[in-house]
N, C-alpha and C positions, 0 to 999 in steps of 0.2 A: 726484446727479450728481457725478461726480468734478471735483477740481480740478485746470485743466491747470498746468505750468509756463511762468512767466511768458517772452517770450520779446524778447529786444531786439533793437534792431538789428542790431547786430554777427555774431548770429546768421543772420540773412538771408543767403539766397543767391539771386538767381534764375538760376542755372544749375542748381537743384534742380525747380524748375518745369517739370511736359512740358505736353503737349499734348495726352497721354493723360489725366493727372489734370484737367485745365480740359473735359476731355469728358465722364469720369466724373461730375465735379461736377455739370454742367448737367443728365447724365443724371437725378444723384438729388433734383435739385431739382423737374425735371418731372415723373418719376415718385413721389417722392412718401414714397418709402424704398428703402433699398438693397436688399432683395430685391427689389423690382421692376425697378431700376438692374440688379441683377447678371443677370438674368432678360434683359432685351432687351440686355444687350449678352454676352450666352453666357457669363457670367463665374458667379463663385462670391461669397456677399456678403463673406465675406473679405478678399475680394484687392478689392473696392470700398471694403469699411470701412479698408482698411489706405491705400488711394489716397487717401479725403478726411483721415483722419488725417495723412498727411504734406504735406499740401497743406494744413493746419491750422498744422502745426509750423513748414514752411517761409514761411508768409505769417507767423506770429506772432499770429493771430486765430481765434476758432473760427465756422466757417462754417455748421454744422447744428445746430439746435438738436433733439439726439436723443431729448428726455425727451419730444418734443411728437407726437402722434401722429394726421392722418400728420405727416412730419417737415416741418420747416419752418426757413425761411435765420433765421440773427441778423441783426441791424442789419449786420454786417460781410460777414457772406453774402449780402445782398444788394446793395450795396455792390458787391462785387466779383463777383457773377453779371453787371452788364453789363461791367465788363471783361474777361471770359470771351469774352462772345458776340463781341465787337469783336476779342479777339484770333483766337479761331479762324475769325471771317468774314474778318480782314483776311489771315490763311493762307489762305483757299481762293480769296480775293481772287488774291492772288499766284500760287498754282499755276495757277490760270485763265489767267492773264497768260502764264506763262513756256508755257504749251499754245500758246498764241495765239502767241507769238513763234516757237515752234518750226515751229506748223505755215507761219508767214509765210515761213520761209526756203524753202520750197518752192510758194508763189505762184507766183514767176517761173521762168518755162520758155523756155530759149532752144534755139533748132534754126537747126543752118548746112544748107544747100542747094548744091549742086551746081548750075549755071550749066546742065552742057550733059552730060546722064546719058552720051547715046553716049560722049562724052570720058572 
């Protein structure tokens, strides 16, 4: 197993963080390994192993434990697999919400009338 480089704080960003890689993740946790991850989401395992590697580097922790077959979270991958779930439910939370407000501004219908059509 290689050894990553240690990573501190200072290093962190969460403006590196998407929403892609927190999808990816859950993917290859459910599935089980990245080609199968890469497989239901049309992708190449590549570009999945290259997503949990920098969502490894950018949290400072290593999330998969690769050697173990099928793969499986560390202590720190699982850990942050329920903050995944919360972040991306409490997204689809909110784009619910702003559906709902959008469609709310077209609830109300108002119609004027004419008294006296001859007129």
């Amino acid at each position: 197993m290689k050894k990553r480089r240690k990573i501190s704080a200072r290093d962190y960003d969460a403006t590196d963080l998407s929403l892609r890689s927190l999808r990816i993740f859950l993917c290859v946790e459910e599935s089980g390994s990245m080609v199968a991850a890469a497989r239901h989401l049309g992708s190449s395992k590549s570009m999945v192993s290259q997503q949990i590697a920098n969502l490894e580097k950018n949290l400072g922790a290593t999330l998969i434990d690769r050697d173990a077959r099928p793969m499986r979270l560390t202590p720190a991958g699982l850990a942050f697999r329920d903050h995944a779930r919360k972040i991306l439910n409490g997204v689809s939370q909110a784009r619910a919400e702003l559906v709902s407000l959008n469609l709310a501004a077209f609830s109300e219908l108002r119609l004027g009338m004419i008294d006296d059509l001859d007129a």
